[in-house]
KOLLUMLO-344798 format. One record per atom (N, C-alpha, C, O, CB): atom name; x, y, z. Coordinates in steps of 0.02 Angstrom, whole numbers, plus 32768, in hexadecimal, padded with zeros to 4 digits. Glycine has a CB too. Layout:
BEGIN
atom mivo: CA; x: X; y: Y; z: Z
...
END
This chain:
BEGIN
atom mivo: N; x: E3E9; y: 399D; z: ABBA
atom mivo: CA; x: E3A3; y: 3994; z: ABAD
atom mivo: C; x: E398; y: 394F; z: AB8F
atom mivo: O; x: E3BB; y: 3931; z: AB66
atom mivo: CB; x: E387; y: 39CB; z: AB7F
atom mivo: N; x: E35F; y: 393D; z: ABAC
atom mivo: CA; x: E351; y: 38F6; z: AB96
atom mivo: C; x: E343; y: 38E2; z: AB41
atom mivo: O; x: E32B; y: 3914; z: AB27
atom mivo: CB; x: E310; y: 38E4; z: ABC0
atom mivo: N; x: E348; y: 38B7; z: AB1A
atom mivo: CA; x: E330; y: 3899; z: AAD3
atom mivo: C; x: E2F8; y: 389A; z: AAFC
atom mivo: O; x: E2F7; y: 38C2; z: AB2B
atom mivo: CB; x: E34D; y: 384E; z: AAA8
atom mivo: N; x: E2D2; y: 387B; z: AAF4
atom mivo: CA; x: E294; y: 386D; z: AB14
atom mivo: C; x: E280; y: 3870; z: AB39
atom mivo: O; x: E28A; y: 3855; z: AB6F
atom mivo: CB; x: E283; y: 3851; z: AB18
atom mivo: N; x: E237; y: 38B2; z: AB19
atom mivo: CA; x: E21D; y: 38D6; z: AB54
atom mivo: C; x: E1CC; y: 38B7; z: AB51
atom mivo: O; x: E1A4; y: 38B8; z: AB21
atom mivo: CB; x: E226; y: 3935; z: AB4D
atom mivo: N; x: E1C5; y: 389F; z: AB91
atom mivo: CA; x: E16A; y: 3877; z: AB8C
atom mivo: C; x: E156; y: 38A0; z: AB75
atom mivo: O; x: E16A; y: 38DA; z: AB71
atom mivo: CB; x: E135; y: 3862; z: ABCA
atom mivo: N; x: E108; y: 3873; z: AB52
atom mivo: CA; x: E0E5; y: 38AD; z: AB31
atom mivo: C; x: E0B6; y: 38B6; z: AB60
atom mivo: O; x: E0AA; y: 388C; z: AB8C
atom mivo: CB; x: E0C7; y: 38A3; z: AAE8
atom mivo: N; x: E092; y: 38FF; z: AB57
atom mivo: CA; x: E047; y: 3916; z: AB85
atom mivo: C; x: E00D; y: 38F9; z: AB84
atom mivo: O; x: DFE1; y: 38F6; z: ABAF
atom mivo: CB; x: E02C; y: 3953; z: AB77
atom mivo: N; x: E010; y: 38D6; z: AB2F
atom mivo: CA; x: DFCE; y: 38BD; z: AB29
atom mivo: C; x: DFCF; y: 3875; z: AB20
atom mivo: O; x: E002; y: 3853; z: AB1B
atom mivo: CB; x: DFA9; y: 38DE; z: AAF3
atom mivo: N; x: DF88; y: 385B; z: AB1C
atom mivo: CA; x: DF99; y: 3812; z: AB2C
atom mivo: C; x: DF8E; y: 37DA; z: AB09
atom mivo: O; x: DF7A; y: 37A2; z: AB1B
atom mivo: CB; x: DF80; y: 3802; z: AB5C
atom mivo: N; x: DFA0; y: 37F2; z: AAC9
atom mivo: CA; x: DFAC; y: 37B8; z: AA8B
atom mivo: C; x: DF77; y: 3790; z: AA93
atom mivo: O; x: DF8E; y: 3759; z: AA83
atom mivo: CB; x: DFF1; y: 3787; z: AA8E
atom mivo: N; x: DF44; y: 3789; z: AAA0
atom mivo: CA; x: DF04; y: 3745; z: AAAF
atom mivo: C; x: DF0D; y: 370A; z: AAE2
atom mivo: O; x: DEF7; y: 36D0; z: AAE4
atom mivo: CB; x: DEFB; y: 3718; z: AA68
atom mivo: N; x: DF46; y: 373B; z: AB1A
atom mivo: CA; x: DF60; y: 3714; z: AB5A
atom mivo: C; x: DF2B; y: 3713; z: AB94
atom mivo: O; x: DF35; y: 3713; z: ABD1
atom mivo: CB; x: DFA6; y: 3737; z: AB77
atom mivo: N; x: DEF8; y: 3712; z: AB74
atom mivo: CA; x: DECE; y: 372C; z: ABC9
atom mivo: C; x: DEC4; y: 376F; z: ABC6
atom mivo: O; x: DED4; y: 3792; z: AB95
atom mivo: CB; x: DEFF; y: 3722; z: AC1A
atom mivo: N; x: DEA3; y: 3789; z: AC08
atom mivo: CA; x: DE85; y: 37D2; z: AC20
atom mivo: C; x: DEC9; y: 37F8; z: AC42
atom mivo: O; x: DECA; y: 3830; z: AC5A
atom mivo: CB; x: DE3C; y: 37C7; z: AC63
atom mivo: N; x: DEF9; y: 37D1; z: AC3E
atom mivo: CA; x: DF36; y: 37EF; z: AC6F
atom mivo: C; x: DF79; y: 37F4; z: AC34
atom mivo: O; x: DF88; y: 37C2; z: AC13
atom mivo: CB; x: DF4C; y: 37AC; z: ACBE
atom mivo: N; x: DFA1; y: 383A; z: AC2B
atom mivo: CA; x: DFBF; y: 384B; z: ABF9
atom mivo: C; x: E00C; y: 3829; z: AC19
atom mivo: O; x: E011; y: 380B; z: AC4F
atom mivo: CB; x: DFB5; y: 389F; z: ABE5
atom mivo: N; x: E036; y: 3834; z: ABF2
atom mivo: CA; x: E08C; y: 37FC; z: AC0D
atom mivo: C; x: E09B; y: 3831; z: AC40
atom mivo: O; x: E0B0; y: 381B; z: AC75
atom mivo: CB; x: E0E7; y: 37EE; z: ABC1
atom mivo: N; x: E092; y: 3885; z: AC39
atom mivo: CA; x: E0B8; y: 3898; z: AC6B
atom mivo: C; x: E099; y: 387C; z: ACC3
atom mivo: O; x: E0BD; y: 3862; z: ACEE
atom mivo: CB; x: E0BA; y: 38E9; z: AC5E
atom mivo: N; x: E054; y: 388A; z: ACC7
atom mivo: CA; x: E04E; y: 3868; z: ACF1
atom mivo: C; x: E05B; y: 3830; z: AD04
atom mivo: O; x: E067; y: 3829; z: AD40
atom mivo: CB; x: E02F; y: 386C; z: ACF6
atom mivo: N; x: E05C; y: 37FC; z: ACDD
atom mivo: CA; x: E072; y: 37BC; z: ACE8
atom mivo: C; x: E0A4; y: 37B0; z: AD02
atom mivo: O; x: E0A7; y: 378C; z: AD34
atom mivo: CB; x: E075; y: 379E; z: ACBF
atom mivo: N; x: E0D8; y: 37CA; z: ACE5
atom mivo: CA; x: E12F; y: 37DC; z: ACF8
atom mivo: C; x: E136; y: 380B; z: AD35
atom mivo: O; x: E168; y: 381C; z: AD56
atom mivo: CB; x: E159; y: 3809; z: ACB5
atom mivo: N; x: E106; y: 3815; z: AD38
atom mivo: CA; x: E114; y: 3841; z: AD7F
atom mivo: C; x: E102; y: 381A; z: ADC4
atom mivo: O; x: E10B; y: 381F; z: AE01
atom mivo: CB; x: E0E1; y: 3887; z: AD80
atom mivo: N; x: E0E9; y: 37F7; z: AD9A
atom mivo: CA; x: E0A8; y: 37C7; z: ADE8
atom mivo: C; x: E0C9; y: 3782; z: ADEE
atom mivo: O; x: E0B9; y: 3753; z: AE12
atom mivo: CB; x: E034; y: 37AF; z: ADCB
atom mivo: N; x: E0F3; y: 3786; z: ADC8
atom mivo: CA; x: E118; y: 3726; z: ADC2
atom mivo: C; x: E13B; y: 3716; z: ADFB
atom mivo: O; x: E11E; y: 36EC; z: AE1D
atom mivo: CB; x: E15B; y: 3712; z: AD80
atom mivo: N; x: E178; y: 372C; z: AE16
atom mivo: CA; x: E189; y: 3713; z: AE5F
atom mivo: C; x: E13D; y: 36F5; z: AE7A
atom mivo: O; x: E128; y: 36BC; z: AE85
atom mivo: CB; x: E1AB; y: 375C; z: AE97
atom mivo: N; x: E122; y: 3733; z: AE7F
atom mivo: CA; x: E0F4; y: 3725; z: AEC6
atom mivo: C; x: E0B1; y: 36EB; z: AEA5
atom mivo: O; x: E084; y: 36D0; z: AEC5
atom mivo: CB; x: E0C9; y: 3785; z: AEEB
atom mivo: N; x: E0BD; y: 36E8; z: AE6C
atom mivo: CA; x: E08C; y: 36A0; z: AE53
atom mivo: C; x: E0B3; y: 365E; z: AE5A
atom mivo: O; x: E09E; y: 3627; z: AE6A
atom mivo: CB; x: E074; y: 36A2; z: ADFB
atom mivo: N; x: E0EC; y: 366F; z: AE4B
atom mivo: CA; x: E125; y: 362B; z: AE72
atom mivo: C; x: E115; y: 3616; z: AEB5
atom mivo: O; x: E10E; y: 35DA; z: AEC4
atom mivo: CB; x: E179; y: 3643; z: AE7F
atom mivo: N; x: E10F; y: 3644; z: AEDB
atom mivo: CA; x: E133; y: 3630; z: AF20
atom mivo: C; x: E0C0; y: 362F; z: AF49
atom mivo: O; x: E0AC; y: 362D; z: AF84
atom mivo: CB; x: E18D; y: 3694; z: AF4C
atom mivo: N; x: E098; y: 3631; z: AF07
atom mivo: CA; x: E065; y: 3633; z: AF1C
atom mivo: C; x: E02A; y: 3675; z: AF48
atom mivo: O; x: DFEE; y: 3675; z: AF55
atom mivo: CB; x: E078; y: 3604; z: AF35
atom mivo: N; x: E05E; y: 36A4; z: AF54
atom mivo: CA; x: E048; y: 36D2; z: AF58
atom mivo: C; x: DFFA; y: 36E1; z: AF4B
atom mivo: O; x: DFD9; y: 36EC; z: AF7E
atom mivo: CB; x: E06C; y: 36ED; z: AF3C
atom mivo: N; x: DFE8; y: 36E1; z: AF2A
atom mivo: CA; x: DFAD; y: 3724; z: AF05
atom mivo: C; x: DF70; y: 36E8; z: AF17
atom mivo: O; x: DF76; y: 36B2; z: AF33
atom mivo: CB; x: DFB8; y: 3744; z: AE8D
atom mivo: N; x: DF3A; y: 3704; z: AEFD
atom mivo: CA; x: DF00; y: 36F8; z: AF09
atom mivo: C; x: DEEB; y: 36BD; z: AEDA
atom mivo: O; x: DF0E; y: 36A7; z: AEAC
atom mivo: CB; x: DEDB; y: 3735; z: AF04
atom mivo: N; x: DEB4; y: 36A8; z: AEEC
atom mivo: CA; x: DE9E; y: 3677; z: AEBE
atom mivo: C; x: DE8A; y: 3687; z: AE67
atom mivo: O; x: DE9B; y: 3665; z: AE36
atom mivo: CB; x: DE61; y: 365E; z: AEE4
atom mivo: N; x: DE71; y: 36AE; z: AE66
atom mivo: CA; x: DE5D; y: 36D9; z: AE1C
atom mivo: C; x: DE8C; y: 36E3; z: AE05
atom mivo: O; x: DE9C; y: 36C3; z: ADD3
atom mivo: CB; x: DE3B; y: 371A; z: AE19
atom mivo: N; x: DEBF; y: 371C; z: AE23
atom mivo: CA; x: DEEC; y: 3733; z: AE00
atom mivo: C; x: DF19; y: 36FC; z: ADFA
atom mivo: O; x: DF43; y: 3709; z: ADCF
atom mivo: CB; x: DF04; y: 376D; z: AE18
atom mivo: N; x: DF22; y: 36C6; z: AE13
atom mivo: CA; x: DF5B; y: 367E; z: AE03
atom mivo: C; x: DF3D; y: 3666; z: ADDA
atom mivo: O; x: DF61; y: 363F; z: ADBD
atom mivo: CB; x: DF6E; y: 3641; z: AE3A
atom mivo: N; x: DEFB; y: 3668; z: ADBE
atom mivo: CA; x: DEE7; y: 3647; z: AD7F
atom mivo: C; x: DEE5; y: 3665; z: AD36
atom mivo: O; x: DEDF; y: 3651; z: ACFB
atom mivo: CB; x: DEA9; y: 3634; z: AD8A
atom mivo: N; x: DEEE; y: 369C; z: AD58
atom mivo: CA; x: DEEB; y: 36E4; z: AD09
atom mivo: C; x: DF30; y: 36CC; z: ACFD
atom mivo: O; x: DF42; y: 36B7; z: ACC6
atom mivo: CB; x: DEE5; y: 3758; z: AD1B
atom mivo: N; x: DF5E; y: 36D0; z: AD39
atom mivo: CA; x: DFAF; y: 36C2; z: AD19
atom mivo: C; x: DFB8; y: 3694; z: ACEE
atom mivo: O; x: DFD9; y: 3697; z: ACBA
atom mivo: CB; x: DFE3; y: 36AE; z: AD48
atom mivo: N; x: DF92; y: 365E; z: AD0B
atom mivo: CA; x: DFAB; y: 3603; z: AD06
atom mivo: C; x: DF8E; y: 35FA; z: ACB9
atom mivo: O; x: DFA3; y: 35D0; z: AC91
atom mivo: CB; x: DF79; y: 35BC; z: AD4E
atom mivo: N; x: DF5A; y: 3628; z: ACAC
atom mivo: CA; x: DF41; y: 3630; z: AC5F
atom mivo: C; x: DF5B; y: 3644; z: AC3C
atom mivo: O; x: DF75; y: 361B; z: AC16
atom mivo: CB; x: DF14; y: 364B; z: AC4E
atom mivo: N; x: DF6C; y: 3697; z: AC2C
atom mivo: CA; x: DFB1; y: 36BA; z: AC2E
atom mivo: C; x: DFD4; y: 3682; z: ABFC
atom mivo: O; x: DFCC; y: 3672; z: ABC1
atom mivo: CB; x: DFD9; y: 36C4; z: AC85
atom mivo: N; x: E003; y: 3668; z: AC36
atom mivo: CA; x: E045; y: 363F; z: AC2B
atom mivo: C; x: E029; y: 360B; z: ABFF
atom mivo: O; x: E03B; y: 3607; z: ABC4
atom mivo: CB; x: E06B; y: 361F; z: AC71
atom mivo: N; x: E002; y: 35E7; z: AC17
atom mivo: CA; x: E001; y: 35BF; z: ABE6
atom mivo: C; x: DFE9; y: 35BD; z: AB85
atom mivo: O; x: DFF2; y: 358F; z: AB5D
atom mivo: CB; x: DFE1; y: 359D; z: AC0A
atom mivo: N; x: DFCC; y: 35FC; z: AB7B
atom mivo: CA; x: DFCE; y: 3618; z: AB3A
atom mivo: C; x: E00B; y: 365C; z: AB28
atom mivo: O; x: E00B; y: 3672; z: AAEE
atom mivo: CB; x: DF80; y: 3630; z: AB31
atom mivo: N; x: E02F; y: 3673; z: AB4E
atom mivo: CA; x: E065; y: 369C; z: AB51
atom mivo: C; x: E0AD; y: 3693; z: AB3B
atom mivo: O; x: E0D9; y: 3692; z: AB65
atom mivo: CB; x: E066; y: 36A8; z: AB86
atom mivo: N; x: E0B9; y: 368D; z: AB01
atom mivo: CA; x: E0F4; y: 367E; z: AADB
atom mivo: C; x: E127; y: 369F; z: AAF5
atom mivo: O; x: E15D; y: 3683; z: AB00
atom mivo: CB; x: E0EF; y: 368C; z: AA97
atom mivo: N; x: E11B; y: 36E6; z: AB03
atom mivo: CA; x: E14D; y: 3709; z: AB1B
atom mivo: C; x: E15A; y: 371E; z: AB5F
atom mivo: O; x: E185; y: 3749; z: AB66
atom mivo: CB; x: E14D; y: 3736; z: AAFE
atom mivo: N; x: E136; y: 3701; z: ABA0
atom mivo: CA; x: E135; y: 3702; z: ABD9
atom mivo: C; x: E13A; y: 36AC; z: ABFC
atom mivo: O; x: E148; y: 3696; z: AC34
atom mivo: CB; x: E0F7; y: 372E; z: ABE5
atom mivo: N; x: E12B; y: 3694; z: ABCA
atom mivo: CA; x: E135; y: 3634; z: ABF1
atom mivo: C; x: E191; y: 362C; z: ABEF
atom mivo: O; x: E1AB; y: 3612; z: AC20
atom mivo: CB; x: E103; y: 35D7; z: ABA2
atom mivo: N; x: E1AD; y: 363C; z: ABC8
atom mivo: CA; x: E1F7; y: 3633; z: ABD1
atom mivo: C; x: E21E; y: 3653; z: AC13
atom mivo: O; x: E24D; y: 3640; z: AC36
atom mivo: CB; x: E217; y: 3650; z: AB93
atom mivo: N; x: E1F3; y: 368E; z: AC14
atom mivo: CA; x: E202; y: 36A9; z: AC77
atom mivo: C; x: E1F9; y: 367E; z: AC9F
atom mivo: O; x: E224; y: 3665; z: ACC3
atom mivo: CB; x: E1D1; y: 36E2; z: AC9F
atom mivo: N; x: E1B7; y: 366F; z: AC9D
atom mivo: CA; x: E19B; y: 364C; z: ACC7
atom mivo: C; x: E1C5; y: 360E; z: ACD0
atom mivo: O; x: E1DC; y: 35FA; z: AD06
atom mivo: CB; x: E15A; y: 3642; z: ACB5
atom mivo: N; x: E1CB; y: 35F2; z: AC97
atom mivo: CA; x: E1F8; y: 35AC; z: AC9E
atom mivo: C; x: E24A; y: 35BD; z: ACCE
atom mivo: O; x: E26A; y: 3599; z: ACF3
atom mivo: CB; x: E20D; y: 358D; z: AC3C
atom mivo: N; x: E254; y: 35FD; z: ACBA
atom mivo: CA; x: E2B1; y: 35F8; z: ACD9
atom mivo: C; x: E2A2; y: 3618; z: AD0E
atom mivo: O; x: E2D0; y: 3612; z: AD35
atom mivo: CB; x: E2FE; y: 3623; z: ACAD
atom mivo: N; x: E263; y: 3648; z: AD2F
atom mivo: CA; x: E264; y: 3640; z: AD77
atom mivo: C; x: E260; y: 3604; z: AD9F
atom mivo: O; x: E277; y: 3602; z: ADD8
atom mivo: CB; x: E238; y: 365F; z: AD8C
atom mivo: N; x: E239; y: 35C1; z: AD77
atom mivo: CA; x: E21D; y: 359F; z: ADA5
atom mivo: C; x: E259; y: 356F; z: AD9D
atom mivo: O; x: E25E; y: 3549; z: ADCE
atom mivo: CB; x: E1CF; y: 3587; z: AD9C
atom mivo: N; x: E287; y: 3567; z: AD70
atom mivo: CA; x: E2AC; y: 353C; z: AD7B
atom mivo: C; x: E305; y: 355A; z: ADA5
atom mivo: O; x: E334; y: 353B; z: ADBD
atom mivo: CB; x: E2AA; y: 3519; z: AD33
atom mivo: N; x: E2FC; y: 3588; z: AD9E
atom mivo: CA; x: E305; y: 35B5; z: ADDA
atom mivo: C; x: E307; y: 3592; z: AE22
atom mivo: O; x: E32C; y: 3567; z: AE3A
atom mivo: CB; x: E2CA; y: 35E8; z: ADDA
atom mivo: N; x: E2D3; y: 35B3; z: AE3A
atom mivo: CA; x: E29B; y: 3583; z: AE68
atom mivo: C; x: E2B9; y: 3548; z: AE83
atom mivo: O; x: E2E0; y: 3540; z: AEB2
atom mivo: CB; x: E25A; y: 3567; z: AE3D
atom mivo: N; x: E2A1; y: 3525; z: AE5E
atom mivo: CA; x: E2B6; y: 34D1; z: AE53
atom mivo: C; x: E2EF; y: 34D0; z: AE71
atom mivo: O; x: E2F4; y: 34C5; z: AEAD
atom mivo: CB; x: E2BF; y: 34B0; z: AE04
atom mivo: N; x: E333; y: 34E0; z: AE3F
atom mivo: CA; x: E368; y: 34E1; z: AE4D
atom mivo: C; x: E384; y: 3507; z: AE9C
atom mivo: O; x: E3AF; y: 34E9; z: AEBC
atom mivo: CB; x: E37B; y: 34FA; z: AE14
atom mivo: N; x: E36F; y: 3537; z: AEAF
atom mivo: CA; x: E366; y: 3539; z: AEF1
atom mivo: C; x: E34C; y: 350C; z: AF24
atom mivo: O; x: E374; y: 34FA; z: AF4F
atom mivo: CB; x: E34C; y: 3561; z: AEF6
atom mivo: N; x: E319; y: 34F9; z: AF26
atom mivo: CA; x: E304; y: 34C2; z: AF49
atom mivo: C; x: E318; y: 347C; z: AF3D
atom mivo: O; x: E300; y: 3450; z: AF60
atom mivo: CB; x: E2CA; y: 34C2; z: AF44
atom mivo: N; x: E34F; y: 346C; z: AF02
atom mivo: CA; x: E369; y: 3435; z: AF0B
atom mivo: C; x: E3AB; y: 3434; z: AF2A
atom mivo: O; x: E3CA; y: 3402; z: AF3A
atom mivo: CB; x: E369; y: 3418; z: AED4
atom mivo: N; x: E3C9; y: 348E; z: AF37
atom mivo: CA; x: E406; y: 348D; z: AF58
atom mivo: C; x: E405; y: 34A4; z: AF99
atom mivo: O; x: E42D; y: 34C9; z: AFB5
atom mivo: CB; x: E434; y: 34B0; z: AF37
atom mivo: N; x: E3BC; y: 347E; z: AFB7
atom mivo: CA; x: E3C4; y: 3493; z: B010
atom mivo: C; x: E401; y: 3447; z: B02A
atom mivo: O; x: E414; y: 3412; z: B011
atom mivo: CB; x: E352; y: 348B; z: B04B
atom mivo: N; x: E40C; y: 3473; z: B06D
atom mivo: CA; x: E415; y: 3447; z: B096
atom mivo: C; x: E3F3; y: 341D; z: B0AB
atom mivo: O; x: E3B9; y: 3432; z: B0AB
atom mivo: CB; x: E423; y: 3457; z: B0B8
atom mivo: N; x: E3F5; y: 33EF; z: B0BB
atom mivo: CA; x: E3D9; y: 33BE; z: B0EB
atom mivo: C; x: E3F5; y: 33B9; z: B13E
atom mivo: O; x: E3D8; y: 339C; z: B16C
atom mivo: CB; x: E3E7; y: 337B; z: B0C7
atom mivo: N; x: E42C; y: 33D9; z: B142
atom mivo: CA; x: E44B; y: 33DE; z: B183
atom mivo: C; x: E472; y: 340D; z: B189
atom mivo: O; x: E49D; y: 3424; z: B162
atom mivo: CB; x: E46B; y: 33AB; z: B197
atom mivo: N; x: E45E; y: 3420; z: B1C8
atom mivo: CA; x: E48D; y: 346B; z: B1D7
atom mivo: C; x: E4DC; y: 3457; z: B1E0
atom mivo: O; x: E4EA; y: 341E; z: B1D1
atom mivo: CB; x: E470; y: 3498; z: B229
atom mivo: N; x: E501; y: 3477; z: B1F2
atom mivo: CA; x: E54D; y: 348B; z: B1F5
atom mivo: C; x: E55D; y: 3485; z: B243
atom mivo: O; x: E550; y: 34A9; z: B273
atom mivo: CB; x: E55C; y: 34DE; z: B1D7
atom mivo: N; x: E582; y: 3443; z: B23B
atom mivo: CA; x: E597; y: 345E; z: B292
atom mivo: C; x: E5AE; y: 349E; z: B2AB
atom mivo: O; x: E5CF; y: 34C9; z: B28F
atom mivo: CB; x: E5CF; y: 343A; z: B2AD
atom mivo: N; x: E588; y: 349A; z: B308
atom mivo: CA; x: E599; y: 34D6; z: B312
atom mivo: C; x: E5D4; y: 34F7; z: B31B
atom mivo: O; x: E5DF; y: 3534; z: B320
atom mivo: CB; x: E581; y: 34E1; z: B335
atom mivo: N; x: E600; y: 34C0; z: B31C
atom mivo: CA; x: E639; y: 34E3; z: B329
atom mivo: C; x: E64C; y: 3507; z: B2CA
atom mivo: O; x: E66E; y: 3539; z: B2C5
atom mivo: CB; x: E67B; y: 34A2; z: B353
atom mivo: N; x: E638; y: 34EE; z: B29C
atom mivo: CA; x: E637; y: 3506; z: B254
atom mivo: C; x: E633; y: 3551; z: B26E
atom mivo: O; x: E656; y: 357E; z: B286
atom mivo: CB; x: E5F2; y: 34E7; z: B21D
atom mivo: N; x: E5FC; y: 3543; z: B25C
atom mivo: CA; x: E5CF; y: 3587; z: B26A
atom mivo: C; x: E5E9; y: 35B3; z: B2B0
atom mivo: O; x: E5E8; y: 35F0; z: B2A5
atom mivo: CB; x: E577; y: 356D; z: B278
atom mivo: N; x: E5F8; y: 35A7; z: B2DE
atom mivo: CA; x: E62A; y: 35D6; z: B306
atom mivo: C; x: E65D; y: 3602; z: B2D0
atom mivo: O; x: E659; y: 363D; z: B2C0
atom mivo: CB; x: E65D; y: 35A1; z: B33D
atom mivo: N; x: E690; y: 35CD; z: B2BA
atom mivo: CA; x: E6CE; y: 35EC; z: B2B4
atom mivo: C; x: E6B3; y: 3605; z: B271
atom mivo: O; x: E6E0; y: 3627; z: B25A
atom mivo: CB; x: E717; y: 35BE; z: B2BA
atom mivo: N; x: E678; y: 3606; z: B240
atom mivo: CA; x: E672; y: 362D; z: B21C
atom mivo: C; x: E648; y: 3680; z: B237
atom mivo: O; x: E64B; y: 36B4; z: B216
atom mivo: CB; x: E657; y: 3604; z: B1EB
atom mivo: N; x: E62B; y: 367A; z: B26B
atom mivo: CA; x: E600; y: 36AE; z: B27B
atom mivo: C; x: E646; y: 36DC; z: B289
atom mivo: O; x: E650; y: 3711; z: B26B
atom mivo: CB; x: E5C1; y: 369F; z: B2BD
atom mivo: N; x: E67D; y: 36BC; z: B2C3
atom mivo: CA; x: E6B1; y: 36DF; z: B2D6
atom mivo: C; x: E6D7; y: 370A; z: B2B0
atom mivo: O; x: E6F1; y: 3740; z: B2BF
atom mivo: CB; x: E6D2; y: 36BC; z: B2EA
atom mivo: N; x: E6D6; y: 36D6; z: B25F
atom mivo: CA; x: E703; y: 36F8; z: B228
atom mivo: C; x: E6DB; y: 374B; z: B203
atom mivo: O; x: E6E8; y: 3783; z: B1ED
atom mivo: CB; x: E70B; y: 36B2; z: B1E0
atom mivo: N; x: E6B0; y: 3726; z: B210
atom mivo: CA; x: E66F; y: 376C; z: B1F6
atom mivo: C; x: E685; y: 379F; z: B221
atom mivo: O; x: E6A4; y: 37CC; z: B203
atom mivo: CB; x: E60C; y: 375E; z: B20A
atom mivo: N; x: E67D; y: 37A8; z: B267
atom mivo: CA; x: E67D; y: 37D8; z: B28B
atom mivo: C; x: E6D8; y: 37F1; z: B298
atom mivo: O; x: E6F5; y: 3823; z: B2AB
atom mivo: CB; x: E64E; y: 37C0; z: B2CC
atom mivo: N; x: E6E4; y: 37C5; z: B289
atom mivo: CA; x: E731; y: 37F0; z: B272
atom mivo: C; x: E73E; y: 37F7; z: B23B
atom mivo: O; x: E77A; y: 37EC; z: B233
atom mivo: CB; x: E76F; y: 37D7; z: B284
atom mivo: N; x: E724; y: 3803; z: B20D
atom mivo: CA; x: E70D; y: 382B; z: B1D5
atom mivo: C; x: E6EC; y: 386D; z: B1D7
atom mivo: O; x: E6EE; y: 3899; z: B1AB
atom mivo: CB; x: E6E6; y: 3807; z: B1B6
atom mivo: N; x: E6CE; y: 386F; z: B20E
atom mivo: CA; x: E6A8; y: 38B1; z: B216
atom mivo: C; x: E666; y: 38A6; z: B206
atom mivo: O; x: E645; y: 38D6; z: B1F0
atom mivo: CB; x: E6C1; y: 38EA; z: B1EC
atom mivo: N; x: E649; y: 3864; z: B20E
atom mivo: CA; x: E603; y: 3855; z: B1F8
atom mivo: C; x: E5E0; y: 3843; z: B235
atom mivo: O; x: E5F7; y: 3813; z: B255
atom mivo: CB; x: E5FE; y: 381D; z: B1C0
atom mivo: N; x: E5A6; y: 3866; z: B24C
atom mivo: CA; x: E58E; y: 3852; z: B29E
atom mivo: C; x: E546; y: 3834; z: B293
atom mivo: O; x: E521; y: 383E; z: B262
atom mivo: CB; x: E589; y: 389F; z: B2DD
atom mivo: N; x: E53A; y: 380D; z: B2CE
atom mivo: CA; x: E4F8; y: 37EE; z: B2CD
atom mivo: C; x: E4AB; y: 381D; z: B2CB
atom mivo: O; x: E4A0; y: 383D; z: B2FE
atom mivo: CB; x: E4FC; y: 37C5; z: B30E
atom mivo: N; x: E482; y: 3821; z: B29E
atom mivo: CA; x: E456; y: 3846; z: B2AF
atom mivo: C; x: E413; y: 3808; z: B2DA
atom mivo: O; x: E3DE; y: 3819; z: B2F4
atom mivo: CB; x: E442; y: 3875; z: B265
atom mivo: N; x: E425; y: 37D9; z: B2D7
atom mivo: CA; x: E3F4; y: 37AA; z: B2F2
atom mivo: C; x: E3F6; y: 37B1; z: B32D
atom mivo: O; x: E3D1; y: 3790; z: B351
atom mivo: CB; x: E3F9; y: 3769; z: B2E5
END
């Protein structure tokens, strides 16, 4: 069980309490939700002592994902002899 469990109510964070907040964060990252409800969040967080530190290590999270794309795929022959190794493993294509 977690130390820290969000609270229900909302400390003078806005109309929106942390559990919701914490519940709705991926999908306020990745832009998801509606216009209103991205501004109740974005308020939220920014007076939210105990929900902005989420917010911060999802998004740098995030970040850190998108700074470890590729820029170029894997030759195909790469990618052959790894698909090959997969499926003699017992791992099959569902694509």
């Amino acid at each position: 069980m977690s130390e820290h469990t969000p609270s229900t109510h909302n400390h003078d964070c806005g109309p929106l309490d942390c559990r919701v907040v914490l519940e709705q964060l991926w999908e306020y990252l990745d832009g998801e939700l509606s216009e209103d409800t991205t501004l109740l969040i974005r308020q939220h967080l920014a007076l939210c002592s105990s929900c902005y530190p989420q917010y911060d290590f999802e998004k740098a999270f995030l970040d850190a994902l998108a700074d470890c794309r590729c820029t170029r795929c894997a030759p195909h022959e790469l990618r052959g002899r790894v698909v090959d190794a997969l499926r003699s493993a017992g791992f099959s294509s569902t694509a």
